[in-house]
Predicted model as a PDB file, atoms N, CA, C, CB and O in Angstrom, pLDDT in the B-factor column:
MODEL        1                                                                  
ATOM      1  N   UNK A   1     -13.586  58.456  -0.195  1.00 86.00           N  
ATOM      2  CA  UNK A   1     -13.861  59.731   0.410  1.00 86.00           C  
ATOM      3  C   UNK A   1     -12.566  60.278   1.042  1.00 86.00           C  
ATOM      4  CB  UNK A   1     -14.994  59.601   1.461  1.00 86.00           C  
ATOM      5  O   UNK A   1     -12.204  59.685   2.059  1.00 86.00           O  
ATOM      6  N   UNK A   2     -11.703  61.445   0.559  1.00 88.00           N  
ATOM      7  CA  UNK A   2     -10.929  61.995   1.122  1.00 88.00           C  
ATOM      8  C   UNK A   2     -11.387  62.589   2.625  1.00 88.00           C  
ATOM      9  CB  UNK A   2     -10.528  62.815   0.214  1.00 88.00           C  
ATOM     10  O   UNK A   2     -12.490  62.934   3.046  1.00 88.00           O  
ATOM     11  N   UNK A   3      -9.985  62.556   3.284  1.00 89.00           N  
ATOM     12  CA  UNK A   3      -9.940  62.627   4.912  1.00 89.00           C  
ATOM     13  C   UNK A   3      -9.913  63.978   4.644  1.00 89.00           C  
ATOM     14  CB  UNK A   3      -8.636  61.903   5.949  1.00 89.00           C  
ATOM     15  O   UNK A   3      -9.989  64.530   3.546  1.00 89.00           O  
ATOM     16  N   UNK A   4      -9.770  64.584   6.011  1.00 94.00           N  
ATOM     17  CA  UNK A   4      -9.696  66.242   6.073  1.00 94.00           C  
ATOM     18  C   UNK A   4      -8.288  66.175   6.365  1.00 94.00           C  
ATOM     19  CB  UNK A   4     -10.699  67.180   7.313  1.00 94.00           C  
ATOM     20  O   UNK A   4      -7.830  65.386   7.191  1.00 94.00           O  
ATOM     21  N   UNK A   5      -7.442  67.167   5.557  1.00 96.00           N  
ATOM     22  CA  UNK A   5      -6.121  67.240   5.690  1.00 96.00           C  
ATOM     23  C   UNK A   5      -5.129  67.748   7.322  1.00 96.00           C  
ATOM     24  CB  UNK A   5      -5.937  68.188   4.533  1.00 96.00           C  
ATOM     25  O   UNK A   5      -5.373  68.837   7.842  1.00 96.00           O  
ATOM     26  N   UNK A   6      -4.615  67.285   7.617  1.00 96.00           N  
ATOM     27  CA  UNK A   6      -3.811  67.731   9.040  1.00 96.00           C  
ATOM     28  C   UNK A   6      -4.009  69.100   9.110  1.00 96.00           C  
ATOM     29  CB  UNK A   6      -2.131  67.441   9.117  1.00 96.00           C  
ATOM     30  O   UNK A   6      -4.037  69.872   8.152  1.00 96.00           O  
ATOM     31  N   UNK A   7      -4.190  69.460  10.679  1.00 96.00           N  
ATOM     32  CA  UNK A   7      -5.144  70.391  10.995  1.00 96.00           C  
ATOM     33  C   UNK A   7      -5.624  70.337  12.514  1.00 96.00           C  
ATOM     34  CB  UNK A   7      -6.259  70.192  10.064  1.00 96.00           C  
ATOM     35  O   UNK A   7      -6.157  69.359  13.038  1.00 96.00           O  
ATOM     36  N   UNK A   8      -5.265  71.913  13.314  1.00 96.00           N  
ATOM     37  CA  UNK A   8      -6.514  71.974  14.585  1.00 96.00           C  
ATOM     38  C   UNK A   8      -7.508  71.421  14.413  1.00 96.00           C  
ATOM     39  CB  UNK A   8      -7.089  73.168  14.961  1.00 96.00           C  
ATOM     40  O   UNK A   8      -7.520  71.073  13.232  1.00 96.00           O  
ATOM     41  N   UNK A   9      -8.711  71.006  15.086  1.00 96.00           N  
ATOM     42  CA  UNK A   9     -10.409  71.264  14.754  1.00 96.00           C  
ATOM     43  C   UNK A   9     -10.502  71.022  16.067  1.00 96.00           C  
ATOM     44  CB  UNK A   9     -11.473  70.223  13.603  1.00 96.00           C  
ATOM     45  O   UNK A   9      -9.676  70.749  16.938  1.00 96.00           O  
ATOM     46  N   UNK A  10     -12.171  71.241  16.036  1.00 97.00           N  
ATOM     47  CA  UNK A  10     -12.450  71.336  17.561  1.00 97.00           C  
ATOM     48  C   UNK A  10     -12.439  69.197  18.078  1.00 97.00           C  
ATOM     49  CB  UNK A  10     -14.544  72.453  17.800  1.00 97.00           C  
ATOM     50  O   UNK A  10     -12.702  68.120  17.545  1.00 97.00           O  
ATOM     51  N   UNK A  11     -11.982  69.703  19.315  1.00 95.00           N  
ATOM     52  CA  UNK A  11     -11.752  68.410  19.636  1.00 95.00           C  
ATOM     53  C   UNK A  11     -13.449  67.319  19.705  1.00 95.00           C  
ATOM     54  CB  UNK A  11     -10.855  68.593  21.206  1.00 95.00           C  
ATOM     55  O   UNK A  11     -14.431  67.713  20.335  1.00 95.00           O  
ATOM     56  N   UNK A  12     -13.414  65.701  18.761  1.00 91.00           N  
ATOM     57  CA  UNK A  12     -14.858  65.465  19.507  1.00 91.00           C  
ATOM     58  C   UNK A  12     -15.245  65.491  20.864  1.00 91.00           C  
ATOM     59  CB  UNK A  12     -15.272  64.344  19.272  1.00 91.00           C  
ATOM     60  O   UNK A  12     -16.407  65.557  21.265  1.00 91.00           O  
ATOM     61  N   UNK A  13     -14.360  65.442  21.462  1.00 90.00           N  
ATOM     62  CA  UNK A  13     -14.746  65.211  23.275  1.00 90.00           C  
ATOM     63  C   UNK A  13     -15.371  66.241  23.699  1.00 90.00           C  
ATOM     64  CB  UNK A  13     -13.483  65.089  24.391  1.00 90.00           C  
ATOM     65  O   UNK A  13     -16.511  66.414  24.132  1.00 90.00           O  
ATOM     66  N   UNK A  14     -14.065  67.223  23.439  1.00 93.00           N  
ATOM     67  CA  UNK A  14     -15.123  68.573  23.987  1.00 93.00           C  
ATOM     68  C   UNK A  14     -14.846  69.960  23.350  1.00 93.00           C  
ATOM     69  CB  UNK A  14     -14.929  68.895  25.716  1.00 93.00           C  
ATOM     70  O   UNK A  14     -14.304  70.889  23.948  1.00 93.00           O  
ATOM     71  N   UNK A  15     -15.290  69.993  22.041  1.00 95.00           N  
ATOM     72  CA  UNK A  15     -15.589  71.293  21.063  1.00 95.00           C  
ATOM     73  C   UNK A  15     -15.101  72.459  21.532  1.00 95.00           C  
ATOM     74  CB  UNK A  15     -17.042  71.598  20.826  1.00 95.00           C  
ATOM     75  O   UNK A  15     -14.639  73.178  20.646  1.00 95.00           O  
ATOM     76  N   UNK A  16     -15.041  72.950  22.792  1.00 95.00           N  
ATOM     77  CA  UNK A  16     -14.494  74.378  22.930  1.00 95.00           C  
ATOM     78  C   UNK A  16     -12.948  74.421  22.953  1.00 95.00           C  
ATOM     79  CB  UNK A  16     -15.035  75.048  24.269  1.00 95.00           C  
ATOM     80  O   UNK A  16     -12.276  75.440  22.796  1.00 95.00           O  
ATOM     81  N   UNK A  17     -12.466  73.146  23.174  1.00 95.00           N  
ATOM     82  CA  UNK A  17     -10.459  73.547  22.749  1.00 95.00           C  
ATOM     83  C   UNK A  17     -10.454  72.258  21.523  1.00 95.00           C  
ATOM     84  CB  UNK A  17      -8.717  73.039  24.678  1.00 95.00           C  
ATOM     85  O   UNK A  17     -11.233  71.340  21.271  1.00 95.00           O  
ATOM     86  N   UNK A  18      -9.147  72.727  20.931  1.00 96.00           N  
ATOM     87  CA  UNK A  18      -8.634  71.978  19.484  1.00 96.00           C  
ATOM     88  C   UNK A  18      -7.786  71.085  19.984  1.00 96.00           C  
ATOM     89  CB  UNK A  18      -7.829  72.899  18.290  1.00 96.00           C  
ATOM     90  O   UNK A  18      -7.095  71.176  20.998  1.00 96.00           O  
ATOM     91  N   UNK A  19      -7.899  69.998  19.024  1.00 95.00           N  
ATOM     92  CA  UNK A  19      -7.156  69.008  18.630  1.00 95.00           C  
ATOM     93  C   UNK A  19      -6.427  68.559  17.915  1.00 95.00           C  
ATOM     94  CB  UNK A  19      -7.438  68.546  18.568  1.00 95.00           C  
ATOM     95  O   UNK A  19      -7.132  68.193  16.974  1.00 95.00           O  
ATOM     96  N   UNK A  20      -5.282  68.284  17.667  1.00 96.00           N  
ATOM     97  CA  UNK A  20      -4.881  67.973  16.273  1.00 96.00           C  
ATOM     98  C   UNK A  20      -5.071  66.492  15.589  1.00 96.00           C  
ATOM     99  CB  UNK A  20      -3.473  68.283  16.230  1.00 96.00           C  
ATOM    100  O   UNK A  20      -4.973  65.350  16.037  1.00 96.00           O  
ATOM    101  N   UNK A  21      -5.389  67.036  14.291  1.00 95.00           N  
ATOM    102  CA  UNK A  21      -5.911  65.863  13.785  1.00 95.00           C  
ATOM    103  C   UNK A  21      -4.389  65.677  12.236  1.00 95.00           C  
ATOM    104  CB  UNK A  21      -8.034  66.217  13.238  1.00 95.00           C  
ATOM    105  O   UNK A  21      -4.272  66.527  11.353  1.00 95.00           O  
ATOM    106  N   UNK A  22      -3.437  64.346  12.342  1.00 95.00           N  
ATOM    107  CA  UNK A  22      -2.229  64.323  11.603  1.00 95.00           C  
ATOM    108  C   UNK A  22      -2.769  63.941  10.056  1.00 95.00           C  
ATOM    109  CB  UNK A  22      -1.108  63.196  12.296  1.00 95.00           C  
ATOM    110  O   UNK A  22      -1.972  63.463   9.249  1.00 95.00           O  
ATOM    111  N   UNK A  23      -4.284  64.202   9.664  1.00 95.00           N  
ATOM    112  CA  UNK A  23      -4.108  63.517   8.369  1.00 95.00           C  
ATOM    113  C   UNK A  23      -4.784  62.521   8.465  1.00 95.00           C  
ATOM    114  CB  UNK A  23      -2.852  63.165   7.953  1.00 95.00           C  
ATOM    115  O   UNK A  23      -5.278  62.338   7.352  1.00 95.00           O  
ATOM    116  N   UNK A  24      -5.194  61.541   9.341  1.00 93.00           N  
ATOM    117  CA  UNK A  24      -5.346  59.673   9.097  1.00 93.00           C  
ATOM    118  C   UNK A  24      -5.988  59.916  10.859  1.00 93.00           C  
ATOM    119  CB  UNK A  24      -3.201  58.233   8.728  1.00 93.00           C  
ATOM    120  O   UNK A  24      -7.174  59.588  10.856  1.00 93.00           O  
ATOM    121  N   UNK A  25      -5.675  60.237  11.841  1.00 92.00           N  
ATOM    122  CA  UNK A  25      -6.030  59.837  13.029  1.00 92.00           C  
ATOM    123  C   UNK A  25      -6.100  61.380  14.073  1.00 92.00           C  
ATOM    124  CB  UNK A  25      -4.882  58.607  13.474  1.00 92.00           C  
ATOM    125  O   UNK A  25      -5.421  62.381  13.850  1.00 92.00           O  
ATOM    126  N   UNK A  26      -7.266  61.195  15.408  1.00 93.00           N  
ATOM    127  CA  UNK A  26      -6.619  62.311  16.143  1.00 93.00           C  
ATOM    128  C   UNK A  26      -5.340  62.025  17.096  1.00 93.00           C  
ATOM    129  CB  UNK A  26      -7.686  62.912  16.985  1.00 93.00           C  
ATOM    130  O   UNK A  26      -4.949  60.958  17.570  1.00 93.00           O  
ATOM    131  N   UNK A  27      -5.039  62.784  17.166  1.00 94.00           N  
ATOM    132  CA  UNK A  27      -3.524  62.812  18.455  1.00 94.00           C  
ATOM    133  C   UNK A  27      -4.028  63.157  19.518  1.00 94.00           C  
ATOM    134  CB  UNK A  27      -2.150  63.958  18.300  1.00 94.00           C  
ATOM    135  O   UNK A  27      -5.252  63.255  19.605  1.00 94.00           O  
ATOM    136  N   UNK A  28      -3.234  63.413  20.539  1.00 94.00           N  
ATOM    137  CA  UNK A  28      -3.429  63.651  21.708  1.00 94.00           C  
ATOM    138  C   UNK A  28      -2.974  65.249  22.006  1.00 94.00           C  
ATOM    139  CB  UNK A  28      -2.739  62.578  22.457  1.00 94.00           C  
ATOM    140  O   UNK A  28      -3.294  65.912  22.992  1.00 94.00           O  
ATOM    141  N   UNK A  29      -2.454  65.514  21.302  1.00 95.00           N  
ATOM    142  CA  UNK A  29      -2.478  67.373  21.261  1.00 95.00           C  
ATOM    143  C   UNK A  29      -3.386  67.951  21.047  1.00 95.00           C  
ATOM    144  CB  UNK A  29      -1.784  68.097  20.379  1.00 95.00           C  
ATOM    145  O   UNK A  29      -4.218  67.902  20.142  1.00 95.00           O  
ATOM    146  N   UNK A  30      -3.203  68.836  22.316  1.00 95.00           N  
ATOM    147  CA  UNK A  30      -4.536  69.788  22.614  1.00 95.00           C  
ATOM    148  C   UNK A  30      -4.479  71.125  22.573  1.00 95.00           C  
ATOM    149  CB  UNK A  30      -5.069  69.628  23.876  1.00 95.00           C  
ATOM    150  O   UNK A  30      -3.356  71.621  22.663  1.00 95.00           O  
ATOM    151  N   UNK A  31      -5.598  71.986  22.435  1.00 96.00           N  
ATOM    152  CA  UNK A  31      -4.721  72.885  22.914  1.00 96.00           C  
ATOM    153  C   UNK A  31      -6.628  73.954  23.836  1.00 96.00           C  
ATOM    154  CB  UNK A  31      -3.377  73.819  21.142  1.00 96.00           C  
ATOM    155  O   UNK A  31      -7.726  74.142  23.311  1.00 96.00           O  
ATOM    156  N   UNK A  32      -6.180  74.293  25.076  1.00 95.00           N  
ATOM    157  CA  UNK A  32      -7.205  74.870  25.848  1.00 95.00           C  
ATOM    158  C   UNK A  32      -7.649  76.093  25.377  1.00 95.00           C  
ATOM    159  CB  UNK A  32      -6.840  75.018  27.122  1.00 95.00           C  
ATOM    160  O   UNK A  32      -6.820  77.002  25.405  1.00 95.00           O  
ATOM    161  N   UNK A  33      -8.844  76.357  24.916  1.00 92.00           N  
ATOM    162  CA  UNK A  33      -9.555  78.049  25.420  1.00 92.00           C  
ATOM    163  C   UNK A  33      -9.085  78.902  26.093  1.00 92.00           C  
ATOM    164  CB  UNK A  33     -10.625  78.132  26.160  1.00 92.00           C  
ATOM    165  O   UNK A  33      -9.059  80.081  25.740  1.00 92.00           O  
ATOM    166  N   UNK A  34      -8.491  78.346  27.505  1.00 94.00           N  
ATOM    167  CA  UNK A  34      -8.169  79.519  28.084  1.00 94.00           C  
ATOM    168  C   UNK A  34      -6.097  79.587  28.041  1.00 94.00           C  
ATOM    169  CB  UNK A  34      -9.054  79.442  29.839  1.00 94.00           C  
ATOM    170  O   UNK A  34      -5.346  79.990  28.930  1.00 94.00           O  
ATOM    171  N   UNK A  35      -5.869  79.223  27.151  1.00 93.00           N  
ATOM    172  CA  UNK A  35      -3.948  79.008  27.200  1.00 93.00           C  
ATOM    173  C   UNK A  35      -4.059  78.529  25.468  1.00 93.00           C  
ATOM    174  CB  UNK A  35      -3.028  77.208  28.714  1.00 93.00           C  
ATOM    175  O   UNK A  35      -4.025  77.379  25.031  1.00 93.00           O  
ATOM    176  N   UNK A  36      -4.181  79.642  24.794  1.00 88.00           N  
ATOM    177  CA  UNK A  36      -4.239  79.444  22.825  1.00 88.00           C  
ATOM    178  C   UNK A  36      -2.947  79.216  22.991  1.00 88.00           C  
ATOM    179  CB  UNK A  36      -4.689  80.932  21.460  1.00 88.00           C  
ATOM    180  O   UNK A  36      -2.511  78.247  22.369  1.00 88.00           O  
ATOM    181  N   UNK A  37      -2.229  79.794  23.620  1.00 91.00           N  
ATOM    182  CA  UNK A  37      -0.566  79.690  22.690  1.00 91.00           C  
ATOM    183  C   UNK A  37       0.159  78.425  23.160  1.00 91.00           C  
ATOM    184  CB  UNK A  37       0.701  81.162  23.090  1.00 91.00           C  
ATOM    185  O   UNK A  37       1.293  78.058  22.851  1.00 91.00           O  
ATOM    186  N   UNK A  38      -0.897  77.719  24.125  1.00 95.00           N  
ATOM    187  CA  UNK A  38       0.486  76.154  24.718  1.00 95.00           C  
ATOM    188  C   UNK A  38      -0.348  75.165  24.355  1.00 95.00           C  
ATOM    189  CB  UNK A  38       1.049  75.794  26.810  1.00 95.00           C  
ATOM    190  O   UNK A  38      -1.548  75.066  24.610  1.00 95.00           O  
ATOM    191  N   UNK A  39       0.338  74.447  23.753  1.00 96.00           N  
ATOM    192  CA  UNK A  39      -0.071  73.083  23.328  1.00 96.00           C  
ATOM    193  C   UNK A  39       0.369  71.815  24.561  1.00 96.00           C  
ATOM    194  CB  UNK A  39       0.752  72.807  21.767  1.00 96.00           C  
ATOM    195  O   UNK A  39       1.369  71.818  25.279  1.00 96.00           O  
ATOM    196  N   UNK A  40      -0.787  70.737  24.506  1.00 95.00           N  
ATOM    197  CA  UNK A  40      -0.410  69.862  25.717  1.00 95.00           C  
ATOM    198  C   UNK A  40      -0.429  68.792  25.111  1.00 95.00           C  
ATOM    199  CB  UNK A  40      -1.249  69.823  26.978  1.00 95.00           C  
ATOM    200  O   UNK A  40      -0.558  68.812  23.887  1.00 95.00           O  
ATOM    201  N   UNK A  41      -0.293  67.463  25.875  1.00 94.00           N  
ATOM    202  CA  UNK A  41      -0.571  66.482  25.314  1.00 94.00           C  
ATOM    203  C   UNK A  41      -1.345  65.415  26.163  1.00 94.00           C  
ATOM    204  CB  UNK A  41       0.523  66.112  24.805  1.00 94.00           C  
ATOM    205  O   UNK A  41      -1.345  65.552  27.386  1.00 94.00           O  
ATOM    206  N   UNK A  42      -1.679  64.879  25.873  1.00 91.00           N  
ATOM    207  CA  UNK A  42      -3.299  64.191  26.676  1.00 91.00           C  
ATOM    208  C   UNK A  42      -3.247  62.737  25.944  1.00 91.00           C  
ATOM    209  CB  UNK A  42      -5.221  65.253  26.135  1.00 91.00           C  
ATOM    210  O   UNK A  42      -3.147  62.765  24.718  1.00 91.00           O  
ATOM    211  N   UNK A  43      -3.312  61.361  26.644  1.00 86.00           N  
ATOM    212  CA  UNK A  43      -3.633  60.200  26.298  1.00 86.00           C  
ATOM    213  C   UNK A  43      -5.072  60.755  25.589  1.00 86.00           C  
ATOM    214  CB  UNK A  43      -3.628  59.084  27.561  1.00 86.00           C  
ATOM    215  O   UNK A  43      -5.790  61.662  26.010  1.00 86.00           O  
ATOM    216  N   UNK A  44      -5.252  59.957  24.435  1.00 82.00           N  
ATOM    217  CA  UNK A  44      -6.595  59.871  23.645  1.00 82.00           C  
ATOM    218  C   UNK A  44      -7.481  59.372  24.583  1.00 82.00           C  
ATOM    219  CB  UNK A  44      -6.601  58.950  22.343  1.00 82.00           C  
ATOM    220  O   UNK A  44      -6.765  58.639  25.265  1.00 82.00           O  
ATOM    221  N   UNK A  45      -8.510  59.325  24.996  1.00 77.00           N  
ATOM    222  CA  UNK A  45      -9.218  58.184  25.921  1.00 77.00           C  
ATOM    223  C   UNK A  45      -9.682  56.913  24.965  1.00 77.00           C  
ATOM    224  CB  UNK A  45     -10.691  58.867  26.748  1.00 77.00           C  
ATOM    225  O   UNK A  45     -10.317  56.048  25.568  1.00 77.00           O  
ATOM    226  N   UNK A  46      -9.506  56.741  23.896  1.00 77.00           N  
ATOM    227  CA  UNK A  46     -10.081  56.068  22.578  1.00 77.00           C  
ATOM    228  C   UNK A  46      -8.597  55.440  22.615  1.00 77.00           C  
ATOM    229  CB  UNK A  46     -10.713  57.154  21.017  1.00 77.00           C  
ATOM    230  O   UNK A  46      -8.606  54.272  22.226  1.00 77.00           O  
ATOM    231  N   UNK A  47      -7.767  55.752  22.855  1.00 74.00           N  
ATOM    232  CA  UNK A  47      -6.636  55.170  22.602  1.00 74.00           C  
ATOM    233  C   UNK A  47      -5.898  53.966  23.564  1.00 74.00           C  
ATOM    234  CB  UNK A  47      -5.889  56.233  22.481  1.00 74.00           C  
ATOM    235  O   UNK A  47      -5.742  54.268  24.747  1.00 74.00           O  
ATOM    236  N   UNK A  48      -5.476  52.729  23.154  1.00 70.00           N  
ATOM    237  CA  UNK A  48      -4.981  51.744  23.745  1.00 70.00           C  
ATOM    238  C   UNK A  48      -4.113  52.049  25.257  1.00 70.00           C  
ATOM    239  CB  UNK A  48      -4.196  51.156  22.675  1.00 70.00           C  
ATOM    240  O   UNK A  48      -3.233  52.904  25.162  1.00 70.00           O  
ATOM    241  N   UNK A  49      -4.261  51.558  26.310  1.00 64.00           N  
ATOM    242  CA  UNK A  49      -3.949  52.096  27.155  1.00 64.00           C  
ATOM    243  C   UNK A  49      -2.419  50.997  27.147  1.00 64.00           C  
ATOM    244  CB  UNK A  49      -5.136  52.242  28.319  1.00 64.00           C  
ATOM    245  O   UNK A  49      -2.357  49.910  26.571  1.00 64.00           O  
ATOM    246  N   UNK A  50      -1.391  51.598  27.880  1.00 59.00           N  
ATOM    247  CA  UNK A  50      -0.094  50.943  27.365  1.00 59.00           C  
ATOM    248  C   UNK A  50       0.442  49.818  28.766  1.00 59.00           C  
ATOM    249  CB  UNK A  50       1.226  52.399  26.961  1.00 59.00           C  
ATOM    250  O   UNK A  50       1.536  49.761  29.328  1.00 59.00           O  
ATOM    251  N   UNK A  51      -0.723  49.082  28.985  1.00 60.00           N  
ATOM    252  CA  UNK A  51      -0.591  48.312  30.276  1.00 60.00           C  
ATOM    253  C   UNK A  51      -0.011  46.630  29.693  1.00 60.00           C  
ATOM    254  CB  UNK A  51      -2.358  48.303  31.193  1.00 60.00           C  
ATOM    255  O   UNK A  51       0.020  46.294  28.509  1.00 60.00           O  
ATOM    256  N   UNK A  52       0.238  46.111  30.396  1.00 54.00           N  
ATOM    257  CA  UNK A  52       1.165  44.760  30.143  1.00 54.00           C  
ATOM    258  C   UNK A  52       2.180  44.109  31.091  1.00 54.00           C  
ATOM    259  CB  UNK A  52       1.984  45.005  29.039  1.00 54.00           C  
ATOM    260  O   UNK A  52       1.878  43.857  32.257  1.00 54.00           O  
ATOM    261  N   UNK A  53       3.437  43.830  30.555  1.00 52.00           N  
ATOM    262  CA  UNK A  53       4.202  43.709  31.458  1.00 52.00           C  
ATOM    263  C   UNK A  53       5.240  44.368  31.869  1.00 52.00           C  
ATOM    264  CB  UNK A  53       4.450  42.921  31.382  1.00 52.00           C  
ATOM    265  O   UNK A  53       6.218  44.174  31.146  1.00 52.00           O  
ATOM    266  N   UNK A  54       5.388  44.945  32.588  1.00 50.00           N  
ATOM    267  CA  UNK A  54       6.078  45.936  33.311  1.00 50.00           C  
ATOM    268  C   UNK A  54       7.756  45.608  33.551  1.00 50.00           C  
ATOM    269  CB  UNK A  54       5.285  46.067  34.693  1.00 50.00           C  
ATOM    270  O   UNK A  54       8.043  45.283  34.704  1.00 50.00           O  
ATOM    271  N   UNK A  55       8.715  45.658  32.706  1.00 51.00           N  
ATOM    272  CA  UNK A  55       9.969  44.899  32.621  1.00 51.00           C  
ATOM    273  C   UNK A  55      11.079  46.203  31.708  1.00 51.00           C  
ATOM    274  CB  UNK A  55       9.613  43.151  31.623  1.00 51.00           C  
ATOM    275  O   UNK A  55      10.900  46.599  30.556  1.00 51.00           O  
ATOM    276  N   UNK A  56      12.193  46.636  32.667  1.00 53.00           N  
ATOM    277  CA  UNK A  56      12.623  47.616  32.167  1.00 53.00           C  
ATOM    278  C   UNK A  56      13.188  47.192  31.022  1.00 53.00           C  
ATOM    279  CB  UNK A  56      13.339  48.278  32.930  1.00 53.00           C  
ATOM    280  O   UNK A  56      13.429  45.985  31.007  1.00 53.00           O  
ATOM    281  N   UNK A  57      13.587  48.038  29.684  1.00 49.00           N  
ATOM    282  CA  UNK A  57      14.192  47.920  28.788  1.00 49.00           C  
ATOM    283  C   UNK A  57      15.820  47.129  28.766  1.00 49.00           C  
ATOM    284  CB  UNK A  57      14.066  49.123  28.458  1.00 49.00           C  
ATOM    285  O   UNK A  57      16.365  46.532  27.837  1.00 49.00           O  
ATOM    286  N   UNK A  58      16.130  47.299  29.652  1.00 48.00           N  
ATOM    287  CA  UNK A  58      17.716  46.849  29.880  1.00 48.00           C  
ATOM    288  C   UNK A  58      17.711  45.348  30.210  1.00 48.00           C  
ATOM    289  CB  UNK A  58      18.507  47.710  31.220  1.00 48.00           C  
ATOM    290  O   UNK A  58      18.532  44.553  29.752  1.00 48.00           O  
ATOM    291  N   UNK A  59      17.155  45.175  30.674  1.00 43.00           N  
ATOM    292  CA  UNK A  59      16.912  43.871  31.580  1.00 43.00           C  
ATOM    293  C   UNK A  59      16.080  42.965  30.294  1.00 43.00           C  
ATOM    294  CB  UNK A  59      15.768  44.242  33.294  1.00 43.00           C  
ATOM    295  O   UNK A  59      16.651  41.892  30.099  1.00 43.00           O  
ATOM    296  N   UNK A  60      14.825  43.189  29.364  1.00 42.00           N  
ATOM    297  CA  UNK A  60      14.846  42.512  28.451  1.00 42.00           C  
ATOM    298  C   UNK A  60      15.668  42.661  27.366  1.00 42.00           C  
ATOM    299  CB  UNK A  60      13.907  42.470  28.194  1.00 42.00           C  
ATOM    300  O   UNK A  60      15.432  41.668  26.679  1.00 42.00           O  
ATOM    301  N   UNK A  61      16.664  43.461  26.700  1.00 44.00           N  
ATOM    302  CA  UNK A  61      17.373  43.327  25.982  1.00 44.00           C  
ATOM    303  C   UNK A  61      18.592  42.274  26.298  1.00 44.00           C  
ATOM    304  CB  UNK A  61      17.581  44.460  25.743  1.00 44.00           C  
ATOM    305  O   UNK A  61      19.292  41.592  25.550  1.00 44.00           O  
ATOM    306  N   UNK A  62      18.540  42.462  28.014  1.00 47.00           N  
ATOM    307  CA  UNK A  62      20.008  41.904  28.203  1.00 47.00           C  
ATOM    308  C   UNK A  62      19.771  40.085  28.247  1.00 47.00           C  
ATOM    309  CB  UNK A  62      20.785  42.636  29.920  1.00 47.00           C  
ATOM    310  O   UNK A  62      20.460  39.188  27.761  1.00 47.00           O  
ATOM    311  N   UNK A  63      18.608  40.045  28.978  1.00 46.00           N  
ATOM    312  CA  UNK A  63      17.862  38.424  28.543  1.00 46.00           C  
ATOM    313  C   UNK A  63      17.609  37.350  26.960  1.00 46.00           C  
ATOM    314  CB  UNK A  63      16.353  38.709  28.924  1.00 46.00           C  
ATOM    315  O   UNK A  63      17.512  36.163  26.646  1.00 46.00           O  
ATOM    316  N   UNK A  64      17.594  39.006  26.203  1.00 47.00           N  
ATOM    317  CA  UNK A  64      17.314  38.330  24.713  1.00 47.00           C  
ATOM    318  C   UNK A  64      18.776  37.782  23.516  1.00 47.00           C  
ATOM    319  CB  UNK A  64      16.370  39.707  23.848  1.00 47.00           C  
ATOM    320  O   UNK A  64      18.813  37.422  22.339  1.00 47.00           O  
ATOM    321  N   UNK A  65      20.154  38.044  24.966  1.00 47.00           N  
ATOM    322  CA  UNK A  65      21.466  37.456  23.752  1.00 47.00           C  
ATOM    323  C   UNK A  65      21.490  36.556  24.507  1.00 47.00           C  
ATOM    324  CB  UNK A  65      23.093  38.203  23.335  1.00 47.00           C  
ATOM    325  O   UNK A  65      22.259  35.613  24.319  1.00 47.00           O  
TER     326      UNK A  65                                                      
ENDMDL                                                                          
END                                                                             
């Protein structure tokens, strides 16, 4: 069964503003009813939340030579 091709649609959460959907998954771009022309961006709530361990980039790169 072909997907629906990349594309606004109304968001499932909440139908009165759009979402973009890339082809394969939704994103987190939105865009409100009342502000058509600005696009936002919004964690998915469906989406993995990015919690773990908290360790700046510099500091594990500089540990890993």
């Amino acid at each position: 069964m072909p997907t629906p091709p990349a594309d606004w649609y109304p968001d499932p959460q909440q139908p009165a503003r759009l979402r973009y959907w890339d082809g394969a998954q939704w994103t987190g771009y939105l865009v409100d009813p009342d502000k058509p022309g600005v696009v936002r961006y919004e964690q998915p709530p469906w989406a993995p939340s990015a919690r773990g361990i908290n360790v700046p980039l510099s500091i594990a790169v500089t540990s890993a030579f």
